[in-house]
N, C-alpha and C positions, 0 to 999 in steps of 0.2 A: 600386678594384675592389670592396673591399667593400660599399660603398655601393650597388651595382649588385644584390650578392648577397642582400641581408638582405631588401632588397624582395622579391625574389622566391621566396625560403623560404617567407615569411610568408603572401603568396598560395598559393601551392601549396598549405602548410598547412589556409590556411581553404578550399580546397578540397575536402579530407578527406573523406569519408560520414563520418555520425554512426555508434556502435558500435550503438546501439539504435534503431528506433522504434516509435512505439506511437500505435495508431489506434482511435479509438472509432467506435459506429455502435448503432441503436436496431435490435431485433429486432423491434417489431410495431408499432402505431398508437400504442397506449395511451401508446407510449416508457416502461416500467415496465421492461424490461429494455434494458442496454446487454452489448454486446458486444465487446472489449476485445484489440485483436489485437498482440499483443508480437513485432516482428521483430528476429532476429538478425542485423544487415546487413554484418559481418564472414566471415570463413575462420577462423573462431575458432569455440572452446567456450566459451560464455559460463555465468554466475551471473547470476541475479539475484533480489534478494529480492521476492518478491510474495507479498500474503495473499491468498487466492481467497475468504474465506468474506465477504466484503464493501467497501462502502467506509468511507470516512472522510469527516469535514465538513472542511472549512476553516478549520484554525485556523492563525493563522501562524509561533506556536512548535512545531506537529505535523507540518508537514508533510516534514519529512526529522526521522530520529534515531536515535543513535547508541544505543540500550538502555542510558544509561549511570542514566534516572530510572526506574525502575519504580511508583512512583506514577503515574505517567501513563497513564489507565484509558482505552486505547483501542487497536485491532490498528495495530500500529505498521506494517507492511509493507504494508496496504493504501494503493489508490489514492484518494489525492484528490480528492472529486468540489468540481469548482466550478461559481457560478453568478456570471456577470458583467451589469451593467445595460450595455444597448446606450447609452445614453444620455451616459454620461460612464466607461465601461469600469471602474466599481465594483466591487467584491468585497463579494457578500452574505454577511455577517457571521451564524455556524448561532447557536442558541439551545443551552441546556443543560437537558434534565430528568430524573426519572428517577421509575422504577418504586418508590413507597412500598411498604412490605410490609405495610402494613392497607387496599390496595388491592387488593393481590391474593389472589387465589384457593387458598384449602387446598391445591388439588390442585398450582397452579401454585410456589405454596414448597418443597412437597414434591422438587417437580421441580426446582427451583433447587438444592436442598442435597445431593440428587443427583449434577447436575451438578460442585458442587463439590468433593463427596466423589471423587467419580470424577476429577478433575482434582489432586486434593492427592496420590493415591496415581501417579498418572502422574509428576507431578514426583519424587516420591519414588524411584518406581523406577529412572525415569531419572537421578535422583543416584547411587543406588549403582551402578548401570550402570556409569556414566562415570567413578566415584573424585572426586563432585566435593564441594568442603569444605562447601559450603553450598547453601541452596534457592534465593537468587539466582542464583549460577552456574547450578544446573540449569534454572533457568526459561527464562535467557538462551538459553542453549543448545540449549535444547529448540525455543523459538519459532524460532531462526534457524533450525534442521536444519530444523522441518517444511517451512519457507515459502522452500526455497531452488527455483526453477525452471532446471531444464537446459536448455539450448538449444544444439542441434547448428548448424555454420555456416549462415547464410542462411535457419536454421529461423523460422517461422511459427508462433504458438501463437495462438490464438483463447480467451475467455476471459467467461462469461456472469457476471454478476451483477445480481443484482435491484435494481431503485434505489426505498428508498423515502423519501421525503425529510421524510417526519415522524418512523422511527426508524432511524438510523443510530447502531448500536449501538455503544457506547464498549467495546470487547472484552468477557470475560467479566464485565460487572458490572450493577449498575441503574442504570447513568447510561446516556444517550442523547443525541448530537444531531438538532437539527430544522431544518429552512428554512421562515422564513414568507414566499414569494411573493405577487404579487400577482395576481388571478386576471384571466385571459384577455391576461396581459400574457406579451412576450419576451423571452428570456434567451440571452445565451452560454449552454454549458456545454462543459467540460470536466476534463479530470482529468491531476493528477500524480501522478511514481511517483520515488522519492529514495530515496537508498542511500546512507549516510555510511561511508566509506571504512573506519573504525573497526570497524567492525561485526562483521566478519571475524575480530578479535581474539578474538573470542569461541567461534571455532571449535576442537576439539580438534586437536593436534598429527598424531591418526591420522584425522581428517574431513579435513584439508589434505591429507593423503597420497591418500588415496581421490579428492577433488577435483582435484588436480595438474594434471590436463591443462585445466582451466577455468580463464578468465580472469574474475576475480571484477569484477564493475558495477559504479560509484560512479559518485554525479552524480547530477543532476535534471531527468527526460523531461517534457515539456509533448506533451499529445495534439493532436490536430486540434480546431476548435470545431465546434460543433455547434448550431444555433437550437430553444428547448424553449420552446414555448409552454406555458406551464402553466393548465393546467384542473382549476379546482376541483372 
């Protein structure tokens, strides 16, 4: 009898709905902006970590992580943009560069040290906020709390971002990746979104209470493809 039964667990099983998906689509001609739709496809309150303030290149040690490296100069919860050759389903490989500071502009340094002044006193405050012993815990902490997305059952969330494929900016720093395409030729594209299970740990005791009735994400969503012709 058991023999009978484990078959058919295992079917029914993979018959399951996924808890998430996610659907990309281009806003105008130009395809310079994608559109990015996260469904909640449970009776659940879901989490899930998403950056909105852009993407990510394809690197294949970035694309899911746990914040356990902080060297790692790049918004960790952003989506994944990939580009595949139709040809033998390759993975274009970004390039790495960055913003010299005797390239750039007085006024634009100016504006950098700004930026980071304003960002050092944010961690900071948000340390003693929280009681935390050090500036890495409040970084971690802080990036997960901003970038947590709620999602009501069966909710729909739409989600714009600008794709530009020569700076895709490695989070707050002067590195940058880039894609060198070939001109008037076609591409897959698509995007991942990963959530290492760990991640979580990093939340305070009184954010897990406040989040309670949310079932926190983990795992890695692969979007729809999409054909980009790229034009130089």
């Amino acid at each position: 009898m058991n023999k009978i039964i484990i078959p058919v667990i295992f079917f029914l099983y993979g018959m399951l709905p996924a808890q998430m998906d996610l659907k990309i689509n281009f806003t105008n001609q130009k395809n310079s902006t994608v559109i990015i739709t996260l469904i909640n496809q449970t009776n659940d309150y879901y989490i899930v970590p998403f950056d909105k303030k852009g993407f990510k290149a394809y690197n294949s040690d970035e694309v899911c992580s746990n914040l356990d490296n902080l060297e790692y100069s790049y918004s960790f919860f952003s989506p994944t943009l990939t580009f595949k050759n139709l040809d033998n389903d390759s993975i274009i490989e970004p390039l790495i560069g960055n913003f010299h500071i005797n390239r750039l502009s007085k006024k634009n340094i100016e504006r950098l040290k700004k930026v980071e002044l304003k960002e050092k006193a944010k961690i900071f405050n948000w340390k003693e906020k929280n009681s935390f012993s050090n500036d890495e815990e409040a970084i971690r902490n802080l990036y997960l709390h901003e970038n947590l997305i709620r999602l009501a059952p069966k909710e729909e969330l739409k989600i714009k971002i600008e794709m530009d494929i020569y700076n895709i900016r490695r989070g707050n720093t002067y590195f940058y990746n880039y894609y060198t395409l070939t001109n008037n030729k076609t591409y897959n594209l698509s995007i991942y979104l990963c959530a290492d299970k760990s991640i979580y740990n990093y939340l305070t005791e009184k954010q897990k209470k406040h989040l309670e009735k949310y079932k926190f994400f983990s795992g890695k969503l692969a979007s729809n493809t999409l054909s980009y012709s790229y034009q130089n």
